[in-house]
C-alpha positions as CSV (number, residue, x, y, z in Angstrom):
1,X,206.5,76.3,-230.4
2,X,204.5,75.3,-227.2
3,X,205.0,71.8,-227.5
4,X,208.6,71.6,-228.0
5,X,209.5,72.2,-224.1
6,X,207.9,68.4,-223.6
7,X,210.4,67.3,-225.7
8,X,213.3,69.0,-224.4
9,X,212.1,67.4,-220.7
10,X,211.9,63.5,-222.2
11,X,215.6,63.7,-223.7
12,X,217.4,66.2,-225.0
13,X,217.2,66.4,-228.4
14,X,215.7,63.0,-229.3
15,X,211.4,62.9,-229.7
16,X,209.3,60.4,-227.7
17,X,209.5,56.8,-228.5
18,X,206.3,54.5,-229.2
19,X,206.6,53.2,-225.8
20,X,206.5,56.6,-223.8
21,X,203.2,57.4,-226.2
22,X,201.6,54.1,-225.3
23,X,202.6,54.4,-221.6
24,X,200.8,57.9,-221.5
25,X,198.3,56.6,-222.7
26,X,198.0,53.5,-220.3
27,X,198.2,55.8,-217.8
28,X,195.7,58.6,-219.2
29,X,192.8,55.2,-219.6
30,X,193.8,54.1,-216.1
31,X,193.0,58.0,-214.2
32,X,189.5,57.9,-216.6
33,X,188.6,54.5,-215.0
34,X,189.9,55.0,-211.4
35,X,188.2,58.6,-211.7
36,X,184.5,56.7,-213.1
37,X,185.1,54.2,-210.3
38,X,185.3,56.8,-207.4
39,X,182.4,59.2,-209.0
40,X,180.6,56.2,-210.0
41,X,177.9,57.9,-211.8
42,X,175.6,55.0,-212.4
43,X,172.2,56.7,-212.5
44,X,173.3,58.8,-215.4
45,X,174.5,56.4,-217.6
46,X,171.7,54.4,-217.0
47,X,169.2,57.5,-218.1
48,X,171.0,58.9,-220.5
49,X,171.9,55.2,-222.3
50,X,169.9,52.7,-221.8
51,X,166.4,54.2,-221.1
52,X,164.5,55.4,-223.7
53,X,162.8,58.8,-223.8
54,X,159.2,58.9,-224.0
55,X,157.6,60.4,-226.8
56,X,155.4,63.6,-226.5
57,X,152.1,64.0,-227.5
């Protein structure tokens, strides 16, 4: 089983606890938004979002 080495690095023997889940996945929404902030890709959210496509004739 792939997934059974990350296991073996928390503890041996013993599964992740709720805590080491939720820190993961502090962490994981903390990289998104430091990663948004540096790219900071404001044009396309704003055309892909909020504007609305015209129709065609």
């Amino acid at each position: 089983m792939a997934g059974g080495g990350v296991f073996k690095l928390v503890k041996p023997n013993k599964r992740p606890q709720a805590t080491d889940i939720q820190a993961a996945a502090a962490w994981g929404v903390a990289a998104f938004t430091t990663a948004v902030w540096i790219v900071q890709p404001f044009d396309w959210v704003k055309k892909t979002f909020f504007e609305k496509a015209e129709p065609e004739n």
